[in-house]
C-alpha positions in Angstrom: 114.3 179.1 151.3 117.2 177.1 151.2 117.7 173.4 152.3 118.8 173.9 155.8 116.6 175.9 156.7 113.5 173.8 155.2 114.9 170.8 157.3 115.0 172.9 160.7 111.2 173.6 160.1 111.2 170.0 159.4 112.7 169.2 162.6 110.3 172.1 164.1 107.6 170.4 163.2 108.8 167.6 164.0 109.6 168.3 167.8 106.1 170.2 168.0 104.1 167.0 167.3 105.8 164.9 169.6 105.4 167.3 172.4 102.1 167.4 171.4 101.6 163.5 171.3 103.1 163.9 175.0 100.4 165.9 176.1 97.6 163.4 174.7 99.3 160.9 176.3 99.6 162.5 179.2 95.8 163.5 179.3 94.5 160.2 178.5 96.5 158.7 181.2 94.8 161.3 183.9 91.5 161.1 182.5 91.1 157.3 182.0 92.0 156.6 185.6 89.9 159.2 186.7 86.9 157.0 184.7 87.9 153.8 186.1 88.5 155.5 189.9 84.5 156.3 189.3 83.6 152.9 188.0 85.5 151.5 190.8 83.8 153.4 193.6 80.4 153.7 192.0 79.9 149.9 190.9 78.7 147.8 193.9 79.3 144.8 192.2 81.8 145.5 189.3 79.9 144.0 186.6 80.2 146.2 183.5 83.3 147.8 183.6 82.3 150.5 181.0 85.8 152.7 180.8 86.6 150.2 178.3 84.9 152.5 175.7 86.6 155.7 176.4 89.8 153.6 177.0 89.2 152.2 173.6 87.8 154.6 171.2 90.3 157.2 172.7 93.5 155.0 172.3 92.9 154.3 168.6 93.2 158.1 168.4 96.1 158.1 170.4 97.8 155.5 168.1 97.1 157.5 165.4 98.8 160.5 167.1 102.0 158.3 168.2 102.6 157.5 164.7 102.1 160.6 163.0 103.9 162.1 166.0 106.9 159.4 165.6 106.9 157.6 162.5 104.4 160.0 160.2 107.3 161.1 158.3 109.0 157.9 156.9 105.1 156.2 155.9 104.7 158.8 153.8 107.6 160.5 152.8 108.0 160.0 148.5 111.8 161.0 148.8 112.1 158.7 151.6 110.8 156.0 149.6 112.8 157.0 146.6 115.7 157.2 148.5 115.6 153.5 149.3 115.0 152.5 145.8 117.7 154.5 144.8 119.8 152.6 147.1 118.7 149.3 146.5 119.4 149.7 142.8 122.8 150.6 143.0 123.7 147.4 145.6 
């Protein structure tokens, strides 16, 4: 396989991910506000407002996403890395 095509499955990859991330976002937007619609109508007197445990424990796995999705690649990418070095070392 030669280089260009191992960077278009690269950007593949890439673009499926963040469409993917999209959707999560997208369905933990919907959902959510559906929770906090039948807190909001169901509580009498709005005490506890429990969607803040969905909300919560499904947005660290949405942050998770967003940066695999959008940043996944430089954190751990070795020849990113080594690229840098290599470039600081000849400044």
């Amino acid at each position: 396989m030669n280089n260009e095509t191992q960077r278009d499955d690269q950007l593949w990859q890439t673009a499926k991910a963040r469409v993917a991330f999209r959707w999560s976002l997208a369905s933990y937007l919907i959902v959510n506000t559906f929770l906090i619609g039948i807190w909001y109508f169901t509580s009498g007197n709005l005490n506890h407002f429990w969607p803040i445990w969905p909300i919560l424990g499904w947005g660290i796995g949405i942050a998770f996403h967003y940066v695999r999705a959008y940043h996944g690649e430089q954190v751990s990418s070795v020849e990113a890395e080594y690229n840098k070095l290599k470039n600081q070392s000849q400044n």
